[in-house]
VOBA-1610 file (N, C-alpha, C; in pm, whole numbers, padded with zeros to 5 digits, always signed):
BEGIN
Unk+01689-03929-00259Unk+01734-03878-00132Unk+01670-03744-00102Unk+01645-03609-00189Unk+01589-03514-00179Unk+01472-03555-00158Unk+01405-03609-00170Unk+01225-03637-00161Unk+01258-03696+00002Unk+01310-03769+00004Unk+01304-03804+00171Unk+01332-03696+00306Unk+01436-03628+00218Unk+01432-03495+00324Unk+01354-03375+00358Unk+01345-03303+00198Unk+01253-03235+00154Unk+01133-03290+00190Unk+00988-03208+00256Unk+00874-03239+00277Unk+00802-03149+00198Unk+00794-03057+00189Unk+00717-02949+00133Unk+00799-02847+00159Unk+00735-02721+00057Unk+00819-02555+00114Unk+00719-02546+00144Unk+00720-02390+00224Unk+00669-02327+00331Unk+00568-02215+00257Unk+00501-02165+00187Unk+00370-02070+00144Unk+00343-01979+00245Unk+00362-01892+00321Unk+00319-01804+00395Unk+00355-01639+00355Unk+00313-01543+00454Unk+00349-01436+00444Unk+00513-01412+00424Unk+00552-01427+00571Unk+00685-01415+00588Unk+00788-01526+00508Unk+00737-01600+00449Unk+00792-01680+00392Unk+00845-01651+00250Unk+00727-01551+00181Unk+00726-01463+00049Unk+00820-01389+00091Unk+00763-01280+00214Unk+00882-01160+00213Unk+01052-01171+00246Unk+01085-01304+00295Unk+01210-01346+00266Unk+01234-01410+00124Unk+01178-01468+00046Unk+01234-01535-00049Unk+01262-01377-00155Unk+01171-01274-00129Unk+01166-01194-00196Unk+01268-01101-00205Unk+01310-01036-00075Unk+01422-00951-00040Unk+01546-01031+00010Unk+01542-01134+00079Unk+01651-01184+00125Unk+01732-01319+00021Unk+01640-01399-00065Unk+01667-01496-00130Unk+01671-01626-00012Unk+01593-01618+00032Unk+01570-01692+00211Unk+01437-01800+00128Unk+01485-01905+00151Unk+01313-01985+00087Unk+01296-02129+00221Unk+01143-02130+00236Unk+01144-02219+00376Unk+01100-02362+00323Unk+01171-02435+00381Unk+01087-02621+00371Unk+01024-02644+00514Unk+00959-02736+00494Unk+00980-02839+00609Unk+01039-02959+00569Unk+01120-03006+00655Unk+01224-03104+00677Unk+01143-03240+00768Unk+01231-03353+00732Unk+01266-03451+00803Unk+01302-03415+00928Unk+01233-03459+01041Unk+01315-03449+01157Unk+01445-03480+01214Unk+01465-03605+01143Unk+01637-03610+01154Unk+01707-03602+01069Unk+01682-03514+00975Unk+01790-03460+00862Unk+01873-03314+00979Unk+01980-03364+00914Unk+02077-03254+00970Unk+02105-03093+00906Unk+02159-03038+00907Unk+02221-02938+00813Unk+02248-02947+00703Unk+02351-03037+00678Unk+02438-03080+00540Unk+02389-03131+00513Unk+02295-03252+00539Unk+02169-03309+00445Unk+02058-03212+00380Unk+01991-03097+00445Unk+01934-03033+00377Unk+02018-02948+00282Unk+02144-02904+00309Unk+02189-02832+00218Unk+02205-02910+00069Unk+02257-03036+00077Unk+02245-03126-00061Unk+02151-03198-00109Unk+02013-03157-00012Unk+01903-03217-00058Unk+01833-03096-00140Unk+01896-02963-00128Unk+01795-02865-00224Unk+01912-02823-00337Unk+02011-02843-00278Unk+02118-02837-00413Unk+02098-02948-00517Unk+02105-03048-00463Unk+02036-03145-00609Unk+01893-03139-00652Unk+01808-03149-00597Unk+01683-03093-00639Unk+01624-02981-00686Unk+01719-02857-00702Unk+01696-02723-00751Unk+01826-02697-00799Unk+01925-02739-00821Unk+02046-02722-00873Unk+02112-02560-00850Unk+02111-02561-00706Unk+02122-02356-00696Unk+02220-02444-00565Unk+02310-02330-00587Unk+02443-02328-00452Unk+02351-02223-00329Unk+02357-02341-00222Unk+02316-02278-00068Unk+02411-02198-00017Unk+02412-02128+00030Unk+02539-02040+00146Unk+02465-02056+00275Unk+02339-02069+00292Unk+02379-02155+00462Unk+02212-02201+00503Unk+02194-02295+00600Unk+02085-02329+00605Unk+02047-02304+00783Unk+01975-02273+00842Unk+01917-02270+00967Unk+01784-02344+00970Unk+01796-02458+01058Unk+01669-02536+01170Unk+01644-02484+01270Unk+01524-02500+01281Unk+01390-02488+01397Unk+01306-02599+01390Unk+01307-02678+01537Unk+01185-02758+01548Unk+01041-02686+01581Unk+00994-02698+01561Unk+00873-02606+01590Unk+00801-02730+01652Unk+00684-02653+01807Unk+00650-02826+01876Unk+00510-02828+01845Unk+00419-02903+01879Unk+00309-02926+01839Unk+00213-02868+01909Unk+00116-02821+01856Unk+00008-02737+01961Unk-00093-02849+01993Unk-00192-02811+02060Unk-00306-02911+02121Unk-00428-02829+02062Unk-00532-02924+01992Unk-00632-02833+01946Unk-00771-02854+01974Unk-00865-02836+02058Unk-01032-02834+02050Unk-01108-02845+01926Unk-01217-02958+01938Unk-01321-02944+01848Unk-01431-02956+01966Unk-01572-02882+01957Unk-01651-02922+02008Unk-01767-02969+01925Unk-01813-03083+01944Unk-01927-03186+01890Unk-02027-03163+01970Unk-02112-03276+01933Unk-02244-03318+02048Unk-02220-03364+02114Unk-02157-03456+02144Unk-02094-03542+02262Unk-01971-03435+02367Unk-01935-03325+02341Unk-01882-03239+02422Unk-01729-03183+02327Unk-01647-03195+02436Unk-01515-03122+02348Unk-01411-03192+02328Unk-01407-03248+02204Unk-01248-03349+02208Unk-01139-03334+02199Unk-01059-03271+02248Unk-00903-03260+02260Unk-00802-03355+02167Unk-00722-03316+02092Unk-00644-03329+01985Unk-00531-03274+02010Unk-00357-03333+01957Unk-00268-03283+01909Unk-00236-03288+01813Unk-00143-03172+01698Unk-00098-03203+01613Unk+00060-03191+01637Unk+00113-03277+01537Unk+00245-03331+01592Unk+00358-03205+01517Unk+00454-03198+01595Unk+00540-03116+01559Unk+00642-03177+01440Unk+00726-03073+01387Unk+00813-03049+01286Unk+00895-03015+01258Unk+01023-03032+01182Unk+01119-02962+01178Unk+01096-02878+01034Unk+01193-02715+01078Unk+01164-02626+00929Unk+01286-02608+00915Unk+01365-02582+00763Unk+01450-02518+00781Unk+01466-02406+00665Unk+01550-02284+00667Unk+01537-02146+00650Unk+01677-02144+00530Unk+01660-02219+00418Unk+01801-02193+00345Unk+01820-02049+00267Unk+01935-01995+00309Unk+01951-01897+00223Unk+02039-01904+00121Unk+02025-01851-00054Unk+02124-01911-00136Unk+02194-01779-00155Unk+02314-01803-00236Unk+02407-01736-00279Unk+02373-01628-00361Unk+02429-01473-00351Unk+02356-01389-00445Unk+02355-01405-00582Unk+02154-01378-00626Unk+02165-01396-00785Unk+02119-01532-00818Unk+02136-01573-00762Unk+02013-01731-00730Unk+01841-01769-00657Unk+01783-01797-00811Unk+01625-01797-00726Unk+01567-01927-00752Unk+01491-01987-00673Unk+01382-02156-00690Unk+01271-02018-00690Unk+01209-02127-00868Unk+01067-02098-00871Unk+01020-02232-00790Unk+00911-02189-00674Unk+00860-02290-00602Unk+00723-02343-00693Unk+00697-02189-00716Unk+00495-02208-00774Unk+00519-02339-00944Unk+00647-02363-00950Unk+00653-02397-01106Unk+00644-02555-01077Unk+00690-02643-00949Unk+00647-02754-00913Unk+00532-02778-00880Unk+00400-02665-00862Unk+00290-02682-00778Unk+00228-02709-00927
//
């Protein structure tokens, strides 16, 4: 069930500087996973108590390549993220699954 919800965590700047100071760590999600599904999809898969989770769909941008044949227009498809924060004194090593 965690593998279906869970897609990947999130690697970025701001993504470090929350997990770092806040204990804030980012996935991307299933689009129709809810709240309480992500909350028991990283509690069983990392065995750490959540205190609360926040979603964002984030939408898809449109992107240019230009070739020889001219400029081809592309979308990439949007996503849902979500922002769990755990309970103080609780950390996921992420880099230890990579």
């Amino acid at each position: 069930m965690a593998k279906n919800i869970l897609i990947k965590s999130v690697v970025s700047e701001k993504a470090e500087l929350l997990s770092e100071s806040k204990e804030q760590y980012t996935f991307v999600v299933d689009k129709s996973a809810n709240k309480i599904q992500v909350r028991n999809a990283v509690e069983a898969r990392y065995g750490v108590t959540v205190d609360s989770v926040n979603t964002m769909n984030m939408p898809g941008k449109t992107k240019n390549r230009s070739t020889k044949s001219g400029v081809i227009r592309g979308r990439v498809s949007g996503f849902k993220k979500a922002i769990v924060t755990l309970i103080e004194g609780e950390t996921i090593d992420l880099y230890n699954e990579l």
